[in-house]
N, C-alpha and C positions, 0 to 999 in steps of 0.2 A: 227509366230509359236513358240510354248514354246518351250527352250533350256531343253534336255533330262539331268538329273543326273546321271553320270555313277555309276553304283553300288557298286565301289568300294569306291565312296566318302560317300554314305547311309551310308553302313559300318562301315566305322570313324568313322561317325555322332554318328551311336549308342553305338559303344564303349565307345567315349569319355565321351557322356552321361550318361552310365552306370559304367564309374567308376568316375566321377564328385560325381554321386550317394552313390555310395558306399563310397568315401573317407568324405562324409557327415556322414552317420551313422555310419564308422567304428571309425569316429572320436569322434564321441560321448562318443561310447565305449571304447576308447582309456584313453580318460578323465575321465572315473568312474571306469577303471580297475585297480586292485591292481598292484603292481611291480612283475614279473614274480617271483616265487621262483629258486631259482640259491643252489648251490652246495648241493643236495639232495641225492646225492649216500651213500648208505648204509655205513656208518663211525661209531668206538667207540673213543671216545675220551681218549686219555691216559696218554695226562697233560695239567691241565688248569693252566698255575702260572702265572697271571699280564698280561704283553702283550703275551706271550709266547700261544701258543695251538699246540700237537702235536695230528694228528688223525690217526686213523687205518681202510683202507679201508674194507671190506667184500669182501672174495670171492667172484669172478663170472667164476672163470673156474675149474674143479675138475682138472687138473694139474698146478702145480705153481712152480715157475723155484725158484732155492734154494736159489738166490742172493736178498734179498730183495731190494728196490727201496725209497729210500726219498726224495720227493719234500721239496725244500726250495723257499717258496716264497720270493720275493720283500718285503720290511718292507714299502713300500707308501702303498699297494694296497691287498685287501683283496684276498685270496688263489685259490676261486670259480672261476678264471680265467679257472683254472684246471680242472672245474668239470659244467661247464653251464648247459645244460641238458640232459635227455639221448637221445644219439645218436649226440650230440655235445661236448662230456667231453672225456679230455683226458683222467681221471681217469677211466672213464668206458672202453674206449680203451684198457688201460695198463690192467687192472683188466682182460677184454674176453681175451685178448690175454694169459693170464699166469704170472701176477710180481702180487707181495706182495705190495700193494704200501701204502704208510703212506706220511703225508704231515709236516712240517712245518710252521704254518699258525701265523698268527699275530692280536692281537686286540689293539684300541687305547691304548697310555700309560697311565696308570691313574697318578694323577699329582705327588702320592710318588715314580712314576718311570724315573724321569725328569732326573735323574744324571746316569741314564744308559750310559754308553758308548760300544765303539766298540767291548773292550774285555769281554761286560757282552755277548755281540752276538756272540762273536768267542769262549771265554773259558767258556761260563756257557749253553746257548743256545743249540748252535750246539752240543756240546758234552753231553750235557744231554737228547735229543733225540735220537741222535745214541747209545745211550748206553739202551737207555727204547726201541727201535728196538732189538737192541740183546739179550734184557731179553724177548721181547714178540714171538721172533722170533728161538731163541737158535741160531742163524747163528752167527757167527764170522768175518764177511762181509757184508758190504753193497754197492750200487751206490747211489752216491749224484747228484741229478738234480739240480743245482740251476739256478734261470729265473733273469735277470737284475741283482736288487742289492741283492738278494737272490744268485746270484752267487758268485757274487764278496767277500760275507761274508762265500763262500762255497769253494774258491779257498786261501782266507786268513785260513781256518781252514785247511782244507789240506797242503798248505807248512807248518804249525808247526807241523802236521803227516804223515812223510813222508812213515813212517813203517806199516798206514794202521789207525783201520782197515777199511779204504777204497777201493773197490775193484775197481769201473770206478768212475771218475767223468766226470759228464756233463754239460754244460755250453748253456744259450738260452741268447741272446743278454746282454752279461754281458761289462758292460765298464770297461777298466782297463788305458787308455791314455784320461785323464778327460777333457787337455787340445784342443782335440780336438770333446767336446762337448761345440758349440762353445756361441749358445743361452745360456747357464745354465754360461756357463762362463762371461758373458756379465753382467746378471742380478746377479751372484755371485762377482761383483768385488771387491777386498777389499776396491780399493780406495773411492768406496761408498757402501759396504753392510758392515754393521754393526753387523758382526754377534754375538757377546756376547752380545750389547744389545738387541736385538730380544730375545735369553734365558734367559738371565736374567728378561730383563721384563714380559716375556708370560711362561719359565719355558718349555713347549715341543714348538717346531715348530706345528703352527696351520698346520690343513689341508686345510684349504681356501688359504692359503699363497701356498703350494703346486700345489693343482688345479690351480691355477692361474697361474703356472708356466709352466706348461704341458698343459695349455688351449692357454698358450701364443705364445707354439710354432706355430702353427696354429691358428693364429685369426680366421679366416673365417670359419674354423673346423663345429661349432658348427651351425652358422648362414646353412653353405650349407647343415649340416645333417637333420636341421631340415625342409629346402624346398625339401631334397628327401623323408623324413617323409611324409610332407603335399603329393606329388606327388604318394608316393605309400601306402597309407594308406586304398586303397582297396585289395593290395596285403597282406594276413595273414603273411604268411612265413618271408617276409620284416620286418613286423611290428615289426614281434616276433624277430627275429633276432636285430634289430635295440635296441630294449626295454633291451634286456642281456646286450646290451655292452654297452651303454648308464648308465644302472645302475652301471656296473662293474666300469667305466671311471669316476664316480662321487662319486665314495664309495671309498673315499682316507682318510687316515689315517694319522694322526699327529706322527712328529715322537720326541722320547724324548729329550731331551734339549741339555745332555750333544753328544749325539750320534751324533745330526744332526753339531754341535759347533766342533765337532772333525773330521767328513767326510770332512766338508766343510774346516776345515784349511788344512789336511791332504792332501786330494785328489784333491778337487776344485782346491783350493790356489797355494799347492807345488809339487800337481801330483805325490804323494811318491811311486803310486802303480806301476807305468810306469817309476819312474828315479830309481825305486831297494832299497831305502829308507825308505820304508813301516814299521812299528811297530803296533803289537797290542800287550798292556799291557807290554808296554818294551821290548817287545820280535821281532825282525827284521824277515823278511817274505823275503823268497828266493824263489820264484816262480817252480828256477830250479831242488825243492827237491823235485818235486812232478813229479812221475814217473809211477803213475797207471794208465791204458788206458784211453784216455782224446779225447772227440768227444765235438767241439766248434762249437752252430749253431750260424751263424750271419745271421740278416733280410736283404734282397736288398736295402728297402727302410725305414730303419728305422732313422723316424725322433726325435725321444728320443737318441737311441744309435746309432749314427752313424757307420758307417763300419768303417771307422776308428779311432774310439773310441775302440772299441775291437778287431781291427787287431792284435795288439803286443800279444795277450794274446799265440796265437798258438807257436808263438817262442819262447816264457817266458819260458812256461814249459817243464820239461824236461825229462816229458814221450819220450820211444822209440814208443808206439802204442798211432800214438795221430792223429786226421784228424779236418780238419777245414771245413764246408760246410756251403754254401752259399745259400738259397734259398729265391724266390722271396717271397713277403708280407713286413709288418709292424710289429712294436715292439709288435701290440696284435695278428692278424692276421698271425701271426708265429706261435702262441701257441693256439691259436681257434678260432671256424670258419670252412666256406667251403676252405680256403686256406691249414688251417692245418691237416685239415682232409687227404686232398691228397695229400702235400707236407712233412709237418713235421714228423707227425703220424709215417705211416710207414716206413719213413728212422731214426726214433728213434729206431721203433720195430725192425728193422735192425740190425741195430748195436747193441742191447742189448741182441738179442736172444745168441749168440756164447760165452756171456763175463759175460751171467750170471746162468751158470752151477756149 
């Protein structure tokens, strides 16, 4: 007598067949589609000089809160972090909800910008956008968001102005104790990294030398993304998602000669930003002069900036309104994504509605 097939095993059967199927054609299509377009939100650009771009978002809510809002990105990684697509971007967030928001954004150094240093990013940068914010804006105040090393370049310009005009500063997985970033330490070590010959010979820090660095944290990173690729490549939403950050994570930026030669003795090496020792352009940085409301997010599982790489920073400063929060994700998946959609998003719009009146 033939053995009956229960009908839930038919089932399977056709499923599995049916997206066997589909991960066949969708993959075709995968392999002849352009790269998504990423950071599209309606922006004017209001300075382009070398690596430097500062943008100005467009309204999207007819009330707008009087404090305007400047993202400072990371100098590895292009801005669009901020802005993926709509109904994925934080920008478009911040913008329905009511902020003025303008970014800080970065392009490769071209090679007459190799002798950039720290202080062209803390005294010429920073302050030459905040100041094209208060000519476009008329405000006398603003909040500085800085994310990783767009922080860390956001908290060294702030203790040299302690009297403003910064009104909050906000900080997304920024490292300030380098020394316990432990891989970057390992592969930085003086007694075998060679960093003035690296600038000297190549002049910026390649960006392949970077990726590499960030790929390395995670070998297997790459290998396992792409057998969940092959595996859901009948699901759209996946693909799409997958295709953003995949582009985002490989669009890395070289950084100029003298800047990276200077972080890397500075920070890496002597840890100046965590032993109090810190200087930009000869000028020494006290963490504890900086006393404008101060909200520090750190990732759970951030395997670039450790939690305790940016622990000390909440103590350092020496706001009385200052809070340190903690939410689950990873150093991308902090800042976008279905993670920060529901986690970070609205405990940023939180915090900034009350402080930016």
């Amino acid at each position: 007598m033939a053995e009956t097939v229960q009908p839930d095993l038919v089932e399977q059967a056709r499923l599995t067949f049916e997206r066997a199927l589909q991960r066949n054609i969708k993959g075709l299509g995968y392999l002849a589609s352009p790269a998504p377009v990423l950071g599209a939100s309606p922006k004017d650009v209001l300075i382009q000089r070398g690596t430097m771009n500062l943008y100005h978002y467009r309204a999207q809510s007819d009330e707008v809160y009087r404090v305007p809002l400047l993202l400072v990105m990371a100098t590895t990684n292009r801005g669009y972090i901020f802005d993926m697509v709509p109904g994925q971007s934080l920008v478009e967030f911040l913008l329905k909800r009511g902020y003025d928001v303008f970014m800080l954004d970065w392009s490769p150094p071209r090679p007459d910008e190799r002798s950039l240093g720290l202080d062209d990013y803390v005294l010429d940068f920073i302050p030459s956008a905040i100041a094209r914010v208060a000519e476009e804006t008329g405000e006398p105040d603003l909040t500085l968001v800085g994310y990783c090393f767009g922080g860390v370049l956001s908290v060294l310009w702030a203790a040299l102005h302690p009297d403003g005009p910064m009104k909050n500063l906000v900080t997304f997985t920024t490292p300030i104790d380098f020394k316990a970033m432990e891989m970057f330490q390992a592969w930085s070590d003086q007694r075998f990294f060679d960093v003035d010959r690296l600038v000297d010979t190549f002049g910026c820090c390649p960006a392949d030398m970077l990726y590499t660095s960030f790929s390395m944290l995670r070998p297997a990173a790459q290998i396992a993304g792409n057998i969940r690729l092959l595996d859901n490549l009948w699901n759209d939403e996946f693909v799409k998602s997958y295709r953003m950050f995949d582009r985002w994570a490989t669009d890395m930026l070289p950084l100029a000669g003298e800047y990276f030669r200077e972080t890397t003795k500075k920070l890496m090496w002597d840890n100046r930003l965590n032993e109090g020792t810190m200087d930009v352009g000869g000028r020494p940085i006290d963490l504890g002069r900086i006393t404008a409301p101060f909200l520090h997010v750190v990732a759970e599982h951030d395997h670039i900036v450790p939690k305790a790489a940016s622990a000390p920073l909440i103590d350092m400063v020496g706001s009385t309104d200052k809070e340190e929060v903690v939410l689950k994700g990873g150093h991308v998946s902090l800042v976008a994504g279905g993670n920060a959609i529901k986690r970070l998003w609205p405990r940023l719009d939180q915090w900034l509605q009350e402080r930016s009146l």
